[in-house]
Backbone as CSV, one residue per row, in Angstrom:
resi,resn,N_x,N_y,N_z,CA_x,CA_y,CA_z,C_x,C_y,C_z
1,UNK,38.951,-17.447,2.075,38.854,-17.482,0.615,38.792,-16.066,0.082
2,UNK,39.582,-15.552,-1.254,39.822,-14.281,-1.734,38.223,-14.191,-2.330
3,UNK,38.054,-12.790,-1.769,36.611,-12.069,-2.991,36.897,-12.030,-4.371
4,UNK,38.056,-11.772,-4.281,38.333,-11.227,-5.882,37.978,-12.480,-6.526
5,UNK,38.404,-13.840,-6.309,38.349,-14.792,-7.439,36.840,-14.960,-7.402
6,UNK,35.914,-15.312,-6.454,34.889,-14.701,-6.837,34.132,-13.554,-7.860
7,UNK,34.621,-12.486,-8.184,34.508,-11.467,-8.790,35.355,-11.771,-10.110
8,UNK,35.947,-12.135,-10.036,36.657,-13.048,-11.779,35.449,-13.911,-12.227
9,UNK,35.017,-14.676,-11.387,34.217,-15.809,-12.135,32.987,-14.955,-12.432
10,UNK,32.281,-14.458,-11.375,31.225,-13.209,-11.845,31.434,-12.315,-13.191
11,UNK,32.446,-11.952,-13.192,33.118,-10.865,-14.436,33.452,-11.485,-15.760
12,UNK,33.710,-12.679,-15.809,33.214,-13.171,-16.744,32.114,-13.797,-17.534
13,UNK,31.082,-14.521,-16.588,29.659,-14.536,-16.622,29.311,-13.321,-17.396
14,UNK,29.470,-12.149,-17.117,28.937,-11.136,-17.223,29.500,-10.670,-18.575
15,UNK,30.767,-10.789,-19.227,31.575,-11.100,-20.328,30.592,-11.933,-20.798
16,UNK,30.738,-12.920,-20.638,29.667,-14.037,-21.513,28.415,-13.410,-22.098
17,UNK,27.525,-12.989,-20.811,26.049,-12.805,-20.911,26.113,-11.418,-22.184
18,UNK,27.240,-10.252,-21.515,27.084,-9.110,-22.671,27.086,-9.568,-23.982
19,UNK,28.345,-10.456,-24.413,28.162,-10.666,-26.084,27.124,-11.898,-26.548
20,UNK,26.268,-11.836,-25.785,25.136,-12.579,-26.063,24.514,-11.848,-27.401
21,UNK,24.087,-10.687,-27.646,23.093,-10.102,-28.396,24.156,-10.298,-29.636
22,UNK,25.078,-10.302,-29.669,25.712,-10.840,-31.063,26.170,-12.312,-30.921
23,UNK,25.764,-12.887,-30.389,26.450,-14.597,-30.503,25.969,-15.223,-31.500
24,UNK,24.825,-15.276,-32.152,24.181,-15.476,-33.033,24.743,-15.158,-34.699
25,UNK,25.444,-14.257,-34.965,25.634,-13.696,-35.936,27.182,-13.286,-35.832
26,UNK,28.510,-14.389,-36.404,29.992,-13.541,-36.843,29.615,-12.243,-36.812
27,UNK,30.316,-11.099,-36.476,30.830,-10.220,-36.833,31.612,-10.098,-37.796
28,UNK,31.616,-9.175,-39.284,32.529,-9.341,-40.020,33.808,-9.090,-39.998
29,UNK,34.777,-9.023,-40.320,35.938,-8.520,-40.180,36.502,-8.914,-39.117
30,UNK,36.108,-10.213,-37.992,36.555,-11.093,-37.117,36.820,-12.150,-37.708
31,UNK,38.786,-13.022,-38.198,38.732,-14.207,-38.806,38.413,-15.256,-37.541
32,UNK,37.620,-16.151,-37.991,37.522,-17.224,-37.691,38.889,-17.950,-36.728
33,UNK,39.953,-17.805,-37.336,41.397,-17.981,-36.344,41.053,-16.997,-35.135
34,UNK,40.887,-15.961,-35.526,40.712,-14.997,-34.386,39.626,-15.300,-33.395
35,UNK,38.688,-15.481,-33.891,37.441,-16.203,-32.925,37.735,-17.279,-31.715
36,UNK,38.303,-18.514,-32.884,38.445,-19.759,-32.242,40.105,-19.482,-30.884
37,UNK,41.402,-18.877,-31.582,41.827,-18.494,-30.186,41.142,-17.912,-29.039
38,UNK,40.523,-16.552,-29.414,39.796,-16.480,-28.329,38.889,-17.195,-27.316
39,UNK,38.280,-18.007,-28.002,37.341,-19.157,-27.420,38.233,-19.726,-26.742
40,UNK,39.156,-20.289,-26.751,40.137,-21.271,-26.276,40.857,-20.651,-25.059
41,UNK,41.184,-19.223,-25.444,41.524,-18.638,-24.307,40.628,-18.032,-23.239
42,UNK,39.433,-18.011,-23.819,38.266,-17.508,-22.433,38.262,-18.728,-21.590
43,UNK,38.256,-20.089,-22.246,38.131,-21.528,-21.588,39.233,-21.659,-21.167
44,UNK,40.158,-21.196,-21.284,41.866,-21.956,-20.549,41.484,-20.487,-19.199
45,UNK,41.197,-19.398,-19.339,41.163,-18.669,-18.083,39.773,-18.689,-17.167
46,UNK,38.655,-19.184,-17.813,38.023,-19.400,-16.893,38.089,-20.894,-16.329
47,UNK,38.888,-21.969,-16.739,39.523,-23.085,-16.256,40.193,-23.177,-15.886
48,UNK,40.852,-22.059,-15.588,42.074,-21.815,-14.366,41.422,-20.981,-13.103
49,UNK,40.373,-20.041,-13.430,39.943,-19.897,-12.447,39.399,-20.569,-11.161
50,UNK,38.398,-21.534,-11.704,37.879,-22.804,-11.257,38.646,-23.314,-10.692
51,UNK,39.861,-23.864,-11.101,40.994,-24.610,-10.498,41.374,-23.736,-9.446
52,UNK,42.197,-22.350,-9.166,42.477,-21.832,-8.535,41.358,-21.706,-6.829
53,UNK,40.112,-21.424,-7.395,39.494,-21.388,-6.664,38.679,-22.326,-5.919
54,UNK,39.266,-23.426,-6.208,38.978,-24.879,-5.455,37.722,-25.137,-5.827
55,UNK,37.619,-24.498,-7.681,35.596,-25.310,-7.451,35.677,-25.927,-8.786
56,UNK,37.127,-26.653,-9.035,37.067,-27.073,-9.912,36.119,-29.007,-10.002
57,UNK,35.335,-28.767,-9.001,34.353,-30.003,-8.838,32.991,-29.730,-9.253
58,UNK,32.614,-28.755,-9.831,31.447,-28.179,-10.477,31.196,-29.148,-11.612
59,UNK,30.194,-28.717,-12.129,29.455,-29.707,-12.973,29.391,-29.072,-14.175
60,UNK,30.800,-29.020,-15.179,31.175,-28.488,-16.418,29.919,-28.360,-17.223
61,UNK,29.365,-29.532,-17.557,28.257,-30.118,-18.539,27.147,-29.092,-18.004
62,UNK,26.860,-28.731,-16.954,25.982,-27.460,-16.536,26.665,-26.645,-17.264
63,UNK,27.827,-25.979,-16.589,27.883,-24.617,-16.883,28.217,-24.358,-18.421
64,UNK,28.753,-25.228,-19.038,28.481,-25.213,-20.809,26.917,-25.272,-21.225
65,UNK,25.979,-25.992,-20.715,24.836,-26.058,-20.864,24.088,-24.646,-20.969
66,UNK,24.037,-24.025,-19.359,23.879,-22.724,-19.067,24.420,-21.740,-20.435
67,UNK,26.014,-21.334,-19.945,26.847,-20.689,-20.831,25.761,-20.773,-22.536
68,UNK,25.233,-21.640,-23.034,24.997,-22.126,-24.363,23.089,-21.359,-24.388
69,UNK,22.471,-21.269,-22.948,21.201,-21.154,-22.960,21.372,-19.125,-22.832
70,UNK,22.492,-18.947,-22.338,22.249,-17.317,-22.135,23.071,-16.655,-23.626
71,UNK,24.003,-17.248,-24.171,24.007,-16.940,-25.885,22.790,-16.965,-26.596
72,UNK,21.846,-17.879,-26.386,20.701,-17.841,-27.275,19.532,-17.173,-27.043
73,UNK,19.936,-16.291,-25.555,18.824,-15.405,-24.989,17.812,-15.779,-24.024
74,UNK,18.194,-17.077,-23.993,17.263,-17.474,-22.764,17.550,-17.419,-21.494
75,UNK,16.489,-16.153,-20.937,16.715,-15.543,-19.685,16.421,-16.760,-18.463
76,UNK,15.645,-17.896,-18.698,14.843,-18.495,-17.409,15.805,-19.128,-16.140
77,UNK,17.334,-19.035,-16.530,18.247,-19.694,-15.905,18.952,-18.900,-15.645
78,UNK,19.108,-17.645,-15.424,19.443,-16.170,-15.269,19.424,-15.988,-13.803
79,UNK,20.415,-15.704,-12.951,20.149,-15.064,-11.745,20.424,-13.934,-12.102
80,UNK,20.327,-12.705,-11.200,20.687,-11.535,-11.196,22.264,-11.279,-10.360
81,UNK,23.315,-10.400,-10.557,24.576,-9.947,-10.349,24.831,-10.608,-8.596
82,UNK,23.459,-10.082,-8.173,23.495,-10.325,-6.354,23.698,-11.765,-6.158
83,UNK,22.381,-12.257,-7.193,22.155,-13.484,-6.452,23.334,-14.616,-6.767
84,UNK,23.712,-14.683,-8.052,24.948,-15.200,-8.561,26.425,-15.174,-7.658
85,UNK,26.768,-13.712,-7.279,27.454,-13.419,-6.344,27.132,-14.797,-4.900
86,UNK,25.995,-14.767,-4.532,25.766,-15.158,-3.280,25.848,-16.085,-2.981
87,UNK,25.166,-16.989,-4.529,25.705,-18.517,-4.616,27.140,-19.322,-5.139
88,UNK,27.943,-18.516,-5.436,28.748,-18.577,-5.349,30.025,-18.371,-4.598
89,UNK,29.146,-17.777,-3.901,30.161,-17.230,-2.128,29.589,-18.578,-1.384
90,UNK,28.214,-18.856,-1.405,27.949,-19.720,-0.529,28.635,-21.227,-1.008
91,UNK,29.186,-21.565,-2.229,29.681,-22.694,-2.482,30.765,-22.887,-1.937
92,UNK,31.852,-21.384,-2.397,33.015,-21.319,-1.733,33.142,-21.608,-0.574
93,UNK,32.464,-21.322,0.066,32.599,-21.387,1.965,32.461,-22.475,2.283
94,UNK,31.679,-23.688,1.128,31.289,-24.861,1.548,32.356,-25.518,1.633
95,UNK,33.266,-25.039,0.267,34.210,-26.190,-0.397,35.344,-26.206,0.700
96,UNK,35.385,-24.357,1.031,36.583,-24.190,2.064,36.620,-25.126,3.383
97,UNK,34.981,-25.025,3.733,35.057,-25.745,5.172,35.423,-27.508,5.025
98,UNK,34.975,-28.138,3.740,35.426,-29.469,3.660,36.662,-29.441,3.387
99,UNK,37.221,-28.625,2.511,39.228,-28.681,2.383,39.625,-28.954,3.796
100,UNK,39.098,-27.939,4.614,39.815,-28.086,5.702,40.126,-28.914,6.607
101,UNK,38.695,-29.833,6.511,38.262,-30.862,6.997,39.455,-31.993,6.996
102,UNK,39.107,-32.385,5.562,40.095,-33.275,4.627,41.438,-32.851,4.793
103,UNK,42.474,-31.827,4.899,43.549,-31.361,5.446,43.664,-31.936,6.978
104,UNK,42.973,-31.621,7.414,42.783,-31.398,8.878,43.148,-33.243,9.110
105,UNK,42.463,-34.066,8.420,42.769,-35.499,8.217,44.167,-35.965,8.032
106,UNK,44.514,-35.513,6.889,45.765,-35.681,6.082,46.507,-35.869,7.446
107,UNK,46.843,-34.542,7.759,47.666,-33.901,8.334,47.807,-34.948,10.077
108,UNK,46.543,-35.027,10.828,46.769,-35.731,11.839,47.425,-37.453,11.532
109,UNK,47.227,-37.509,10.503,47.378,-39.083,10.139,49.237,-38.838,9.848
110,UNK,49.304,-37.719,9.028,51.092,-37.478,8.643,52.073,-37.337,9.793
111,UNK,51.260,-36.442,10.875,52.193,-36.137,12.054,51.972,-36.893,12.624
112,UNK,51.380,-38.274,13.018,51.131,-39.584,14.025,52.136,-40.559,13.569
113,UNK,52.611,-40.310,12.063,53.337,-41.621,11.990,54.838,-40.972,11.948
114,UNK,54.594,-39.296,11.661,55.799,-38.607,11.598,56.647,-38.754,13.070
115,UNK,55.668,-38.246,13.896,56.848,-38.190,15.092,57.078,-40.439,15.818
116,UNK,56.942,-40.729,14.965,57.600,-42.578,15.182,58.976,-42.458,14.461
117,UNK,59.344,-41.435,14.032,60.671,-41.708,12.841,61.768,-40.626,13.698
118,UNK,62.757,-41.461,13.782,64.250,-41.155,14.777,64.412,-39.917,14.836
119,UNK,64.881,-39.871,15.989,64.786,-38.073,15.953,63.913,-36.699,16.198
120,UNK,62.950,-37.249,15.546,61.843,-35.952,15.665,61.229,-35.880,16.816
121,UNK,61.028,-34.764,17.171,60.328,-34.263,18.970,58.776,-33.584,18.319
122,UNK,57.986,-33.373,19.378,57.017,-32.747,19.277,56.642,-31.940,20.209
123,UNK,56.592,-30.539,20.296,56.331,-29.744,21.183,54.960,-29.371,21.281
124,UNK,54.655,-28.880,22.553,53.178,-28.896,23.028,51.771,-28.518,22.226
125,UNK,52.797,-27.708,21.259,51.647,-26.479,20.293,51.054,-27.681,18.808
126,UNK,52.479,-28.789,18.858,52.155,-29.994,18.123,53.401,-29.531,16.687
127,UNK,53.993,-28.438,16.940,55.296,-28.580,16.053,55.993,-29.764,16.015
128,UNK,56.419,-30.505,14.906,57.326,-31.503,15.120,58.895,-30.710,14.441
129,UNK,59.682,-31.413,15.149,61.094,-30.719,14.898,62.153,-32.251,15.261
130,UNK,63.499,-31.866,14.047,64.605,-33.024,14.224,65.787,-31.671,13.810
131,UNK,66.561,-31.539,15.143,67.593,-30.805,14.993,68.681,-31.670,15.043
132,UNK,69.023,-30.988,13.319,70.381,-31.459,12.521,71.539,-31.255,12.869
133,UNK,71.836,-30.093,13.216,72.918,-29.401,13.792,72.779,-27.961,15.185
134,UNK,72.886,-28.998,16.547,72.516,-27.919,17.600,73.085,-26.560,17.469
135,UNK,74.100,-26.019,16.902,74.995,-23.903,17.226,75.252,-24.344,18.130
136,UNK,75.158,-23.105,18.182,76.228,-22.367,19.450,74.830,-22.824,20.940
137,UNK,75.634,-22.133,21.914,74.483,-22.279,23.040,73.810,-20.831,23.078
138,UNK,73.873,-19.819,22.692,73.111,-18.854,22.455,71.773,-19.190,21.438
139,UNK,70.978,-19.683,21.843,69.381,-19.583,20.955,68.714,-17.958,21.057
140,UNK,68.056,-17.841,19.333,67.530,-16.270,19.660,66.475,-16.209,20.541
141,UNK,66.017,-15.584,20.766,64.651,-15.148,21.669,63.413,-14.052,20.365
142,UNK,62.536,-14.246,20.544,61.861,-13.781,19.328,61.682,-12.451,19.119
143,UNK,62.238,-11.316,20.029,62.544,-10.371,20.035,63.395,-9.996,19.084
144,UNK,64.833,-11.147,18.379,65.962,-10.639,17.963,65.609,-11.367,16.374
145,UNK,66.078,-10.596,15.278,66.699,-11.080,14.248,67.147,-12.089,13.760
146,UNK,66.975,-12.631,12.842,67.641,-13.962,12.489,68.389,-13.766,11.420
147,UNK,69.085,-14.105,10.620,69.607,-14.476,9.328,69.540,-15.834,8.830
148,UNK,68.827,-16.379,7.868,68.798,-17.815,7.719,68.384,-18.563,6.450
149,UNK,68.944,-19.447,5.615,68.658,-20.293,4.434,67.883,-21.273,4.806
150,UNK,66.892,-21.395,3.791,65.901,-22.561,4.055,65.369,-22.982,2.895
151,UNK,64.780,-24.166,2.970,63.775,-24.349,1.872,62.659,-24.537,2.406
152,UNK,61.262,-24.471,1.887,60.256,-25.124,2.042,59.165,-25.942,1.105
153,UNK,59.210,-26.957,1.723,57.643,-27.903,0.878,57.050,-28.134,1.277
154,UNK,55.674,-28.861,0.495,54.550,-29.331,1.324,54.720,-30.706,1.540
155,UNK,54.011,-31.330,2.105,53.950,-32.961,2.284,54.349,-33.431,1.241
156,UNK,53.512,-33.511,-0.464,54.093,-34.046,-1.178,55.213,-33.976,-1.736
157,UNK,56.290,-32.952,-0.906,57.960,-32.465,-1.366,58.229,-31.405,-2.388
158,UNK,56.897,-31.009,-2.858,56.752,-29.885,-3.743,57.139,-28.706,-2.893
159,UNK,58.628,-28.396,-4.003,58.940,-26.906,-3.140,58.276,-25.742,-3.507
160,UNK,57.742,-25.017,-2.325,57.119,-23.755,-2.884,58.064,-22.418,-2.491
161,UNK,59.131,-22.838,-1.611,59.869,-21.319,-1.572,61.408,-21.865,-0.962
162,UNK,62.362,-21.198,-1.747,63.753,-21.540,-1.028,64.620,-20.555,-1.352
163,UNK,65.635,-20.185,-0.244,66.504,-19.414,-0.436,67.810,-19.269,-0.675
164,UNK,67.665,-20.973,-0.928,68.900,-21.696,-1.659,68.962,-21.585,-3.007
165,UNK,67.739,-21.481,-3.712,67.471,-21.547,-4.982,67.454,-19.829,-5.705
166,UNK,67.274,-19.026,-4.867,67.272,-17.244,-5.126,68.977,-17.144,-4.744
167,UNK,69.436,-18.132,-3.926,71.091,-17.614,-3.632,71.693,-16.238,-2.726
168,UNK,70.179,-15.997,-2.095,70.866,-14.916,-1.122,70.183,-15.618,0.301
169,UNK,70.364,-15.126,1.282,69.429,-15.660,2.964,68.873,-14.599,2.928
170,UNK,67.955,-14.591,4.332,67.036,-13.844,4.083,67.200,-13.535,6.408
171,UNK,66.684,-12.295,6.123,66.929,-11.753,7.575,65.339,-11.140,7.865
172,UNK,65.093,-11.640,9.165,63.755,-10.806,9.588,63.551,-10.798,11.273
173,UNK,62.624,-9.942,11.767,62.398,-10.185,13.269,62.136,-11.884,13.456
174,UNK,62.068,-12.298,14.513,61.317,-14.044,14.522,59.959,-13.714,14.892
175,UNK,59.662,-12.483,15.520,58.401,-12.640,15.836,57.515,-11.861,15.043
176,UNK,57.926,-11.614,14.039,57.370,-11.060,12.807,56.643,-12.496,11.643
177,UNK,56.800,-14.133,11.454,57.017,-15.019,11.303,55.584,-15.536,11.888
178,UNK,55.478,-16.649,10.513,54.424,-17.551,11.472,54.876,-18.197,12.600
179,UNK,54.057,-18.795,13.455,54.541,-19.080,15.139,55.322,-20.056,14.517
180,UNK,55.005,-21.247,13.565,55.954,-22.043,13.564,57.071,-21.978,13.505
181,UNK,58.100,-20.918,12.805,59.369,-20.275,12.631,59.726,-19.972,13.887
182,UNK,58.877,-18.907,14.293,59.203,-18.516,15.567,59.412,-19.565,16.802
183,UNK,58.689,-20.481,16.702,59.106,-21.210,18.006,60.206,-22.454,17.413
184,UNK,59.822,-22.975,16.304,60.957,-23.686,15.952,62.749,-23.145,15.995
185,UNK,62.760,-21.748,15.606,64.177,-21.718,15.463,64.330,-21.116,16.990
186,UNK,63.977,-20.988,17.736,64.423,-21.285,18.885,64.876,-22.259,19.399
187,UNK,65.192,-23.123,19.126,65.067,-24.535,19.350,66.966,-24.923,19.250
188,UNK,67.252,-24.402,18.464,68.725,-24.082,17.576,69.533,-22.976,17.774
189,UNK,70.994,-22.712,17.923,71.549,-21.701,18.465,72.157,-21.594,16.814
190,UNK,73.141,-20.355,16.763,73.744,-19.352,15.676,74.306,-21.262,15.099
191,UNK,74.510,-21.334,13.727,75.303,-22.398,12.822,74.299,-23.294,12.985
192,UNK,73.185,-23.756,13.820,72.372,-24.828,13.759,71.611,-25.025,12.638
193,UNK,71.201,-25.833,12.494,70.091,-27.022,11.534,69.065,-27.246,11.911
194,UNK,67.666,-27.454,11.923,66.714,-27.984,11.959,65.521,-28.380,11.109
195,UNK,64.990,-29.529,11.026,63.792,-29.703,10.255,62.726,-29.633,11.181
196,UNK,61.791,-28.571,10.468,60.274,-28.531,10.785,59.494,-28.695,9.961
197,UNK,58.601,-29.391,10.589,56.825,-29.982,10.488,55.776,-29.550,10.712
198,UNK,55.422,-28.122,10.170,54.288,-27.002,10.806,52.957,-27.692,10.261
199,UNK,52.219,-27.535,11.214,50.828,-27.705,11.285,50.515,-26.656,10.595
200,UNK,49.237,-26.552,9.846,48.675,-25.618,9.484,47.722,-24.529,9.943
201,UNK,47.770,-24.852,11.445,47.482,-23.918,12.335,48.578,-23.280,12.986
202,UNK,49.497,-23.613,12.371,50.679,-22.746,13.308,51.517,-22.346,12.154
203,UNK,51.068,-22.309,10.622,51.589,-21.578,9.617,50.321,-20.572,8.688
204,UNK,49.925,-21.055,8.000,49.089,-19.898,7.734,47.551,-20.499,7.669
205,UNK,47.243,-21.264,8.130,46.069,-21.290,8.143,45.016,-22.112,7.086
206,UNK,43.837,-20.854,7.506,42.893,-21.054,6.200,42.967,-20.300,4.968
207,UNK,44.221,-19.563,4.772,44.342,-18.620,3.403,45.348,-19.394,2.651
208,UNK,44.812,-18.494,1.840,45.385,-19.222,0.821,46.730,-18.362,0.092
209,UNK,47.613,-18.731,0.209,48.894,-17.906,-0.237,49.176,-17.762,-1.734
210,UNK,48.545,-18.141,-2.716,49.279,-18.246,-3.953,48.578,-19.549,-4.441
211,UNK,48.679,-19.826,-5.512,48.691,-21.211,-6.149,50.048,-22.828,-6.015
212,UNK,50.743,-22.269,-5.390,51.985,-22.857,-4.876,51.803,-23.490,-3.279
213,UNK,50.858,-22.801,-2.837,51.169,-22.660,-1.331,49.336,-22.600,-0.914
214,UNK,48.763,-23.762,-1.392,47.122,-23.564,-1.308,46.509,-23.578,0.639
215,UNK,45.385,-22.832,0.816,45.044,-23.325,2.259,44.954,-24.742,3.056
216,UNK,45.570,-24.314,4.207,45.385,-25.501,4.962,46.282,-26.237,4.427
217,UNK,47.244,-25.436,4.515,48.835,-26.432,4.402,49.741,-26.975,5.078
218,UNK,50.165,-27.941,5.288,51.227,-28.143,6.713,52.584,-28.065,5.855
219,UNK,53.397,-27.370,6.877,54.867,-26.932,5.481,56.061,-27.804,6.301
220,UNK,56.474,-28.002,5.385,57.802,-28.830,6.151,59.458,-27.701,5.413
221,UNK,59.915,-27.069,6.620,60.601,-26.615,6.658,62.793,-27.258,6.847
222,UNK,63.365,-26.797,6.060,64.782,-27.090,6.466,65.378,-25.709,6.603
223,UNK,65.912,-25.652,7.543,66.292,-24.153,8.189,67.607,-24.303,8.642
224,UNK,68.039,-23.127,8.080,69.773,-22.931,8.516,69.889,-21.616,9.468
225,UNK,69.690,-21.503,10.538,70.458,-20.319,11.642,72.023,-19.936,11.073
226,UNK,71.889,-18.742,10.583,73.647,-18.242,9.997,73.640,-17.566,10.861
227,UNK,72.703,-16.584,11.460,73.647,-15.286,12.649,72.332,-14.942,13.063
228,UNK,72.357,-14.711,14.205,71.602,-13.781,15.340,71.451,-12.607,15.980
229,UNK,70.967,-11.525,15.544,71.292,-10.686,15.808,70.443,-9.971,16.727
230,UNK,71.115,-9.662,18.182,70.243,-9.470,19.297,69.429,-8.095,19.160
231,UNK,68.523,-8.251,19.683,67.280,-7.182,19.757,67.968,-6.001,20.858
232,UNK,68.098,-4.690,20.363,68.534,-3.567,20.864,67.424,-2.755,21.240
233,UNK,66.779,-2.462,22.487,66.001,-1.619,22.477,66.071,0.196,22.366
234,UNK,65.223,1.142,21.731,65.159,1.994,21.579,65.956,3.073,22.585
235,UNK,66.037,2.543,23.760,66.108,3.079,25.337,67.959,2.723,25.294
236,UNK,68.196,1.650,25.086,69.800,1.024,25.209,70.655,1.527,24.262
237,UNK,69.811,1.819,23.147,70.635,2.645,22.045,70.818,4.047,21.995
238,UNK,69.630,4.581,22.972,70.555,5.999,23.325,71.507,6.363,24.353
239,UNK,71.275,5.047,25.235,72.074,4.939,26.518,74.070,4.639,25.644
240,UNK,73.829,3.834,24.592,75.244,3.297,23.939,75.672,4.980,23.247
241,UNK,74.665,5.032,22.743,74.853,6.669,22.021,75.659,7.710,23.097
């Protein structure tokens, strides 16, 4: 889980608590339009924060409650910068370890009924894979380069990244790649096809990539092998030289 979003929700608390000593009393020469957007927009970003940061299961009616007791100066519900920090790290960690949990569910229940459906293999690490179109008989080795179009989604088919949709491919080491890439497109030689079924231990984990791409994701990949380009070592290229 990121510190920083932690430190957003803190940083605004702290936003809050400062214009306390004027909450009581408009400021003049602030219209009322001007006020009320603002209000609306402190609540649409600290309600996206929440959301983002998986604690959008908190108990609103508190923290409006709270929020309403430190405008009017009442310190008795007040932690200090540390302690606020701490309990709020300690929630995070809670929420993270049950996401994972609950993922961790999803996911064994998706790939049990996944690999019953034609086609799909499962390799030892628990990748599931259905190759569409075998290539050539040259498969890369993870040493070498790939060139390749893909899309990706999550279980519910929500795409979070494709390189069909940007219109260029995309080239990288394989072993630069989460393992799932890496061992999946091995699997497939130069012109091949394959669909993968990454576990979320064999793609990224417990982080969290973006709002698109939340922790403890299992990604289901469609991958196109266009070209292979073999790994030249440092030593062979001065020998060609």
């Amino acid at each position: 889980m990121k510190i920083f979003k932690t430190v957003l929700v803190c940083a605004l608390g702290a936003l809050v608590i400062s214009c306390s000593s004027n909450a009581q009393k408009p400021l003049s020469g602030v219209s009322q339009g001007a006020r009320d957007s603002a209000s609306v927009a402190v609540g649409i970003a600290f309600g996206n924060m929440l959301k983002g940061s998986n604690m959008s299961d908190l108990d609103i009616a508190k923290i409006t409650k709270t929020i309403t007791s430190v405008l009017k100066g009442d310190t008795t519900l007040m932690f200090d910068e540390q302690s606020s920090g701490m309990y709020i790290q300690e929630y995070m960690m809670k929420v993270s370890e049950a996401l994972g949990k609950l993922r961790e569910t999803e996911e064994k229940e998706f790939m049990a009924s996944n690999k019953q459906n034609e086609g799909v293999m499962e390799t030892e690490s628990g990748l599931q894979y259905k190759i569409e179109v075998p290539g050539s008989e040259r498969k890369p080795v993870p040493q070498d380069t790939v060139e390749v179009n893909y899309k990706g989604t999550l279980l519910d088919g929500k795409v979070f990244d494709s390189s069909y949709e940007r219109g260029e491919t995309v080239k990288f080491p394989l072993n630069e790649v989460i393992p799932g890439w890496t061992e999946g497109l091995q699997l497939i030689g130069e012109g091949g096809k394959v669909k993968l079924w990454i576990p979320f231990n064999l793609a990224y984990g417990a982080r969290d990539m973006g709002p698109n791409l939340p922790a403890y994701s299992t990604l289901v990949f469609d991958v196109e092998l266009i070209k292979i380009m073999p790994f030249v070592s440092k030593e062979a290229e001065t020998k060609q030289k």
